[in-house]
C-alpha positions, -999 to +999 in steps of 0.1 A: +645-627-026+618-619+001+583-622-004+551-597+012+553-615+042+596-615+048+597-654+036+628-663+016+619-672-021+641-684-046+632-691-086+637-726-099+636-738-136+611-769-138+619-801-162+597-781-190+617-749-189+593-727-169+600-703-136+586-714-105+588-693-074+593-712-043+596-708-007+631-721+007+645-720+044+676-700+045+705-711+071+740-697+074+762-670+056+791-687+041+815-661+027+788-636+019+765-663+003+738-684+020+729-718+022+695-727+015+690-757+040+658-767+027+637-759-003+656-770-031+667-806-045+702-814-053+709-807-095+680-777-097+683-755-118+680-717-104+678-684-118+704-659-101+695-629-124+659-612-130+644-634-109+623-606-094+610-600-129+595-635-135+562-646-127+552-685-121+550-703-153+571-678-175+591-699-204+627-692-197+660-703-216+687-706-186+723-700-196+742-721-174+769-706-155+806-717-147+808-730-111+827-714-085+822-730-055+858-744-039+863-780-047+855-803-023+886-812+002+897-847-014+901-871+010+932-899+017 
């Protein structure tokens, strides 16, 4: 999501269960997703529905969704 200004946003769930909005730096389109190069910390939790509904500090209950990224190429 964008904020007033055009900045990328995106909603993360803190340690205590709450919505935080913060800013993240987008980079490129990887098979209609994007990468957010810089924003976030690996093993964050982040909300991918309603997040424009949530203010900063709302209590939320995440349901945690099945990953489908590609697995990563193994290596020999």
């Amino acid at each position: 999501m964008r904020n007033g200004a055009g900045e990328a946003q995106i909603v993360v769930v803190t340690v205590d269960g709450r919505a935080e909005r913060r800013d993240v730096v987008l980079g490129d389109a990887i098979g209609g997703r994007l990468v957010v190069s810089a924003g976030l910390k690996v093993g964050e939790v982040i909300v991918i529905r309603g997040q424009d509904r949530l203010q900063d500090g709302t209590r939320v209950s995440p349901v945690i969704a099945a990953r489908d990224a590609a697995p990563a190429a193994s290596k020999h």
